[in-house]
C-alpha angles and dihedrals in degrees: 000000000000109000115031139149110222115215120216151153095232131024117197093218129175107272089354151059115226126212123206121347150071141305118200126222115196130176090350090304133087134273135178138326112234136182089212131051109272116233119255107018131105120250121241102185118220099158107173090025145133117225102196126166116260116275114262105204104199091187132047140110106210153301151222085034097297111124127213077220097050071078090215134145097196088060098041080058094057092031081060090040087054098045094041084059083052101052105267113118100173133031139172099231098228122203135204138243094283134150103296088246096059090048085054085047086046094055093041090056102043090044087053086049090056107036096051099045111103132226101276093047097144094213139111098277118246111237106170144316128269113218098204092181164294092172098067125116125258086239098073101026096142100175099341126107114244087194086083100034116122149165106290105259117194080197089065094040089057088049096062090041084062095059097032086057092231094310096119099102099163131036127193129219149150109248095210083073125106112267098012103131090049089053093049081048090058103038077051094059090040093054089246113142107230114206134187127235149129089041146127086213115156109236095253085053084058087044094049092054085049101059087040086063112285125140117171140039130221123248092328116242087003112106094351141097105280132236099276119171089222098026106032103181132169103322089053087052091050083061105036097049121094122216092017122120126220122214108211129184106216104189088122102247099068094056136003125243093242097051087048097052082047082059090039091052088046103059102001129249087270084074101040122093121199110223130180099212070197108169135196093291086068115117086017136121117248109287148094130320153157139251117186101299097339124086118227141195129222112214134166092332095315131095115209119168130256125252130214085256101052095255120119125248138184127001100274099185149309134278094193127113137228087248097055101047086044082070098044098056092055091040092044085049096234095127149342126289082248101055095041092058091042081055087057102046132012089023091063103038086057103056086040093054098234092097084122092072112032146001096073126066088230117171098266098024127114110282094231100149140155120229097205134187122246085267092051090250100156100252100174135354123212116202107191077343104305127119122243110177 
């Protein structure tokens, strides 16, 4: 089906929500929304609805079993081919604090994945890759490895560019770091987003990197200095900074809803991206995984890692999706169905920088778009218009 008009009760449009209409899909791209039928395309009839455009999940490491650091091209293609089916029709591959040879290995892979596939690849679309990590601090490792933390080097940072073919659109780093300010200066220039993360960081550490260029921080209150009335650290920083952006996992074990609607209250949801921090275990039944050099176990929706004597230790990542947590937020109250789906898409592709390719349902664009249920289940996902689950 190459030219259709597809017929709906709400439009998630850029600036506006849309009531009953149409939205047109010529040639693979977007059109116009419309209130009447247009002439000369064919009806898909969604009546009751939702048209949204497609997740863009700015932070994930993988899914279906298939690993940003398996540092495979093969697996970043199943792992696109799953999320598209979920809902997610673009995503910012993300890796982990490896050897910096194997990071290198990490980009050059995911930039081969995304530069052989062809038009009608029928996969979540590669948009960038996301560097979390190496330069983190040992304090606040979650499930990295500090074996492998170090100093940020825009050195380093150039290296992997190189091999990631300028694909790298967002670095992560503790502030409290040596040369950190100088580094958040850099990314800046190069169009790189810096964000903050892992880290002990006072909170006028957090505020110096900000006014040295960054602009995100990493899984707020997770693996970061927390919001204190005498020590304020990272997380007081996340509220208090205007113009940043917060990524948040709202699966509801990373974080509580009432700590996420204080977030929400603080910059406002315009400013907050749902992200997933899903991992290999994603899209996988309960059992046993990996994460870089660290085993983990999947149980009952949450991934913890595995200590030496078999017991499980700290929150290792997420196996939600976008979609899902899209759901949570409006069930939990926090905000409107609107607002939800804006925090999945053009939310994040904005504080990611690739807001110029994804995240709107603007006229030319891809027509990568969701047809979801009244309560924002994902019914069916477009990719250049056509439908792929």
């Amino acid at each position: 089906m190459s030219d259709f008009a597809i017929k709906a009760d709400r439009f998630v449009l850029p600036g506006v929500l849309r009531g009953a209409g149409y939205l047109s899909v010529h040639d693979g791209t977007f059109g116009a929304w419309t209130a009447e039928a247009p002439a000369g395309y064919e009806i898909v009839d969604r009546t009751g609805s939702w048209v949204a455009p497609g997740y863009v999940d700015t932070h994930i490491h993988g899914f279906v079993d298939r690993d940003v650091m398996d540092c495979d091209p093969d697996g970043i293609d199943e792992a696109s081919l799953a999320l598209a089916k979920k809902g997610t029709t673009s995503w910012v591959p993300t890796t982990l604090t490896q050897p910096a040879g194997q990071i290198e290995s990490a980009c050059a892979s995911v930039s081969e994945a995304a530069e052989r596939r062809g038009e009608d690849f029928p996969g979540a679309r590669i948009e960038g890759i996301y560097l979390e990590g190496p330069f983190f601090t040992a304090e606040h490792a979650g499930a990295q490895n500090p074996d492998n933390m170090c100093d940020p080097s825009v050195e380093l940072l150039c290296s992997w560019q190189e091999a990631a073919h300028g694909l790298i659109c967002k670095s992560a780093i503790a502030p409290e770091r040596a040369g950190s300010e100088r580094y958040c200066a850099s990314l800046k220039a190069m169009g790189v987003a810096v964000a903050l993360g892992h880290s002990s960081a006072t909170c006028e550490e957090g505020l110096a990197a900000v006014a040295a260029g960054a602009s995100l921080f990493v899984h707020v209150y997770n693996g970061m200095s927390g919001h204190h009335h005498r020590e304020p650290g990272l997380v007081t920083a996340a509220m208090i900074s205007r113009g940043t952006y917060a990524e948040l996992i709202c699966d509801g074990m990373h974080v509580t809803p009432a700590a996420i609607d204080a977030l929400v209250r603080a910059k406002g949801w315009e400013h907050v991206c749902v992200i997933s921090d899903c991992l290999r275990c994603g899209g996988m039944p309960d059992g046993d995984y990996t994460l870089g050099d660290f085993p983990v176990r999947l149980q009952g929706g949450i991934a913890r890692l595995v200590q030496k004597d078999g017991s499980l230790g700290n929150i290792a990542g997420s196996s939600a999706t976008l979609a899902q947590e899209v759901r949570n937020l409006v069930e939990w109250g926090i905000v409107t169905p609107e607002q939800a789906i804006r925090m999945a898409t053009e939310v994040p592709a904005r504080s990611a920088g690739i807001d110029d390719v994804c995240g709107q349902m603007l006229p030319g664009r891809a027509a990568d778009f969701n047809v979801l249920t009244q309560d924002l289940s994902v019914q069916e996902t477009y990719l250049d218009g056509r439908l792929v689950r």
